[in-house]
C-alpha positions, 0 to 999 in steps of 0.5 A: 507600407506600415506594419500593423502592430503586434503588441495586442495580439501578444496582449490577448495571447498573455491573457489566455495562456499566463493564466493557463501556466499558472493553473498548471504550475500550481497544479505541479506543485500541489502534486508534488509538494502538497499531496503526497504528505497528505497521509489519510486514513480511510475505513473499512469493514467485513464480517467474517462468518467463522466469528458470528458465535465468537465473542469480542470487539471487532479486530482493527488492523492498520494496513499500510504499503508502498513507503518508497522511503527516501534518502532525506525522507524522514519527516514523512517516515514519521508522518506515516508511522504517527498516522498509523499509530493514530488509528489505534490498531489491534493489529498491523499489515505492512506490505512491502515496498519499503525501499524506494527505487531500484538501487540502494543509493536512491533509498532510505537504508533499513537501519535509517527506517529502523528509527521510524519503523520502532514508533509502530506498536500492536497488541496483537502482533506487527506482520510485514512481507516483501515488495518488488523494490525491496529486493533490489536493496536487498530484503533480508536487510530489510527482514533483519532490521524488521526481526529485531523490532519484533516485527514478524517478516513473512515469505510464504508463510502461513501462521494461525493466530489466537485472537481474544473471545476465543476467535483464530485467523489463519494469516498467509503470505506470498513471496514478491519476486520478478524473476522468481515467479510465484507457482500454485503448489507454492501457496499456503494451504488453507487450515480448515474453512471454520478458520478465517483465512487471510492473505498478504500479498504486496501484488494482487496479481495472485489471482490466477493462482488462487482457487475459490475458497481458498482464502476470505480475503486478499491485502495487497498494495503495490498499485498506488491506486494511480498515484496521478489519476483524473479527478474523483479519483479515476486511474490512467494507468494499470499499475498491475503485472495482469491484463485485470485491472483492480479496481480500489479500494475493493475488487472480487475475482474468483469469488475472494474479495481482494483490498488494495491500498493506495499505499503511502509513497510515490514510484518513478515520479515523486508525484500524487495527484487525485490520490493522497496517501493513505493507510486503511483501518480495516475492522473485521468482526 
């Protein structure tokens, strides 16, 4: 009794699947070598109601998060800080996570990232607060080498700036700390409700803590808007402390609109998919 032979049905499986593993390489390497250095700029607006009788041109802030700075990452440092110089900002929101993983060995040294860090300039002033991972390198490195840029670090601050026209902004920050977290007492008081508010937070979980009308507006990171998500953009995971799921690039909770970047770098896996890096120019007038 002879064998039937085995060679068109290996044939028909290479038709199906060598095509299959092909589709899916490629998609492995446009995640991993292609989309994260795909660095976009993308728009925003508001209006702020307290500068409807101000003069002056909108006030443009770049605002860029998660740098997850590599050891050998330089020619994306620069990417990124080009980028962000590019855009022409009046104004720059850094927010956090300039260290990448959870031991120095595994991220860029602040004195490294202080080469890249000094190509950034703004008239109006360069504001930068803490993320989760730069704790484990150790933030007041990171707070010193920004300092010595005449970057101002901001740890649950609050400062009132003076803008052009006449305008002020209040710009308040909150602290990032796993092990410490964050009390309401904590947060920065509100100036007066005739003065913009503005708050900085590398994670919008702040807001089960913030009271209607303390703030116009929240910028946060931290999320990576996904960083591998489904085509046109749609997440597969909360990449967020809360139960609330945050939608990007804008949501509202308790009447404060939040603005949550995709941020710039990759976390765990250094892959992006459906989620090219970004920073965002937000106009405010």
């Amino acid at each position: 009794m002879k064998s039937r032979p085995r060679r068109p049905f290996l044939n028909k499986l290479a038709i199906i699947f060598v095509p299959i593993l092909m589709i899916g390489f490629s998609l492995f390497m446009w995640a991993w070598q292609v989309e994260p250095r795909r660095v976009e700029t993308v728009t925003a607006a508001m209006e702020m109601p307290q500068w409807k009788r101000k003069e002056g041109p909108p006030l443009r802030i770049a605002i860029a998060g998660d740098f997850h700075l590599r050891p050998n990452g330089g020619d994306l440092a620069h990417r990124y800080m080009e980028t962000i110089m590019e855009a022409r900002p009046d104004m720059i929101f850094l927010l956090g996570d300039y260290a990448n993983g959870h031991t120095r060995e595994s991220s860029m040294a602040p004195e490294t990232a202080r080469e890249y860090f000094k190509m950034l300039k703004a008239p109006l002033g360069i504001f930068a607060v803490q993320g989760n991972h730069d704790q484990y390198y150790g933030w007041n490195l990171w707070r010193n080498m920004f300092s010595g840029l005449g970057i101002l670090p901001m740890w649950n601050d609050s400062l009132l700036l003076h803008l052009p026209g006449g305008r002020e902004l209040q710009l308040s920050s909150v602290r990032d700390d796993y092990h410490l977290r964050i009390r309401p007492e904590e947060l920065p008081l509100r100036f007066s409700s005739d003065i913009p508010h503005i708050f900085l937070s590398h994670v919008p979980d702040i807001f089960p803590l913030l009271a209607p009308g303390t703030a116009d507006l929240v910028i946060s990171a931290h999320t990576h808007g996904g960083q591998i998500c489904l085509p046109g953009g749609r997440t597969l995971a909360n990449i967020s402390r809360e139960k609330v799921k945050f939608s990007y690039p804008w949501s509202q909770l308790n009447g404060t609109p939040f603005l949550i970047t995709r941020g710039l770098g990759c976390s765990v896996l250094p892959l992006r998919f459906c989620c090219p890096p970004e920073i965002i120019v937000l106009e405010i007038q």
